[in-house]
C-alpha positions as a LaTeX table, in Angstrom:
\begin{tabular}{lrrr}
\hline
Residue & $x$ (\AA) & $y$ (\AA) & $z$ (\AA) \\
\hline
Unk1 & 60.06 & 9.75 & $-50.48$ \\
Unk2 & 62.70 & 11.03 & $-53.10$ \\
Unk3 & 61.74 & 11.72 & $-57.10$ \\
Unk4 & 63.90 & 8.53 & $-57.88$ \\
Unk5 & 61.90 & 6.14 & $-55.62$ \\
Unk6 & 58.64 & 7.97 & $-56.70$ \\
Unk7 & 59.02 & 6.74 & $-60.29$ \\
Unk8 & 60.61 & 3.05 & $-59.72$ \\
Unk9 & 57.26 & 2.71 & $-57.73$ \\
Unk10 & 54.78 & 4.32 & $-60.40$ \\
Unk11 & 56.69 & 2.01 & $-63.29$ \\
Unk12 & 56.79 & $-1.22$ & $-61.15$ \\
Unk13 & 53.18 & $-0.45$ & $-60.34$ \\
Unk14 & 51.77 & 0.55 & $-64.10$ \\
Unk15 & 53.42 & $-3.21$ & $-64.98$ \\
Unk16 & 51.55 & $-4.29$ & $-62.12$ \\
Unk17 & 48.13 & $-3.34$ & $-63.52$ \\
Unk18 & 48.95 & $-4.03$ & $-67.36$ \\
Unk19 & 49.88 & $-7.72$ & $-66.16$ \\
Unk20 & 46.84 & $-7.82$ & $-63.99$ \\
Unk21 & 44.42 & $-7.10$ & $-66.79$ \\
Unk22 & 46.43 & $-9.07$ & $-68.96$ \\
Unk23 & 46.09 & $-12.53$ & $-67.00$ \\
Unk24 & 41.99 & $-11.40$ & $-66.25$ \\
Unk25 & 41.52 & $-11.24$ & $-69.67$ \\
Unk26 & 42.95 & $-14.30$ & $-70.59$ \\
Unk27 & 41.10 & $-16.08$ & $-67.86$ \\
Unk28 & 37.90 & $-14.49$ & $-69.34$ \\
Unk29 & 39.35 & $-16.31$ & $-72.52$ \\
Unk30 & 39.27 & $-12.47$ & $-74.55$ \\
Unk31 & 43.09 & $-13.42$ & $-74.70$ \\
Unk32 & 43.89 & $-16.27$ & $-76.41$ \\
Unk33 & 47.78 & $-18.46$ & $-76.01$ \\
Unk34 & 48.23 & $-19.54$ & $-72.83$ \\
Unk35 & 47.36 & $-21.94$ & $-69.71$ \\
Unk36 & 45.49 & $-19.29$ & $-68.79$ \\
Unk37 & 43.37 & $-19.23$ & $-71.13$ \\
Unk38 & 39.59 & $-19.89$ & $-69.76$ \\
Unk39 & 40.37 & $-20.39$ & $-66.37$ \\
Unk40 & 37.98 & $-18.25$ & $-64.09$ \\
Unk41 & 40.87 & $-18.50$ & $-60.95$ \\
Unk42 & 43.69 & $-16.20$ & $-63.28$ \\
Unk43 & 40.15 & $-13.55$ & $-63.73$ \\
Unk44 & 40.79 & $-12.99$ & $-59.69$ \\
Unk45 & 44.33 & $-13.28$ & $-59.55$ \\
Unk46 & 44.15 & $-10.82$ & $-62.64$ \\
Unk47 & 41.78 & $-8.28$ & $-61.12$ \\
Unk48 & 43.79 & $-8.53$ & $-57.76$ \\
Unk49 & 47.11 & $-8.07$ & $-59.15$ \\
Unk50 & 45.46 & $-4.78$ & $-61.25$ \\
Unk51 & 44.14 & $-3.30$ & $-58.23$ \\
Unk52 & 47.29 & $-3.68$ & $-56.18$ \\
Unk53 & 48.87 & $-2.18$ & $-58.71$ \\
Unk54 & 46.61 & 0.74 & $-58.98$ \\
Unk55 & 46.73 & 1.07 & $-54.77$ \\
Unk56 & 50.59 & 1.07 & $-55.12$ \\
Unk57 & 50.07 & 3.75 & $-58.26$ \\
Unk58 & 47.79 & 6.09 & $-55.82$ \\
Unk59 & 49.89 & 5.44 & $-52.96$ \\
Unk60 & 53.19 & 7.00 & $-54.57$ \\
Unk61 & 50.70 & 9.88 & $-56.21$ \\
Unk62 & 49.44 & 11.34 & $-53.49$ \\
Unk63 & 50.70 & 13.79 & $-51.24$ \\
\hline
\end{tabular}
């Protein structure tokens, strides 16, 4: 996998995990503003999105 590819993967997966915690958090209702907000089903869809973003971020680390 080229250098180019590498990073496109590492960026699209760091937004991966920021949005991931981002919607867990506002299903744990930390985050306030949105539909979100409270509902337990966006704390899974959170924490999945977060760790398929960290398995994509290990993925294009390793060797």
């Amino acid at each position: 996998m080229n250098s180019t590819v590498k990073t496109i993967l590492k960026i699209f997966a760091v937004l991966l995990m920021l949005s991931g915690i981002i919607w867990a958090l506002q299903g744990l209702n930390i985050l306030p503003g949105t539909f979100m907000r409270g509902d337990p089903q966006w704390i899974t869809n959170g924490a999945i999105t977060a760790l398929i973003g960290a398995g994509l971020f290990w993925f294009t680390n390793r060797k």
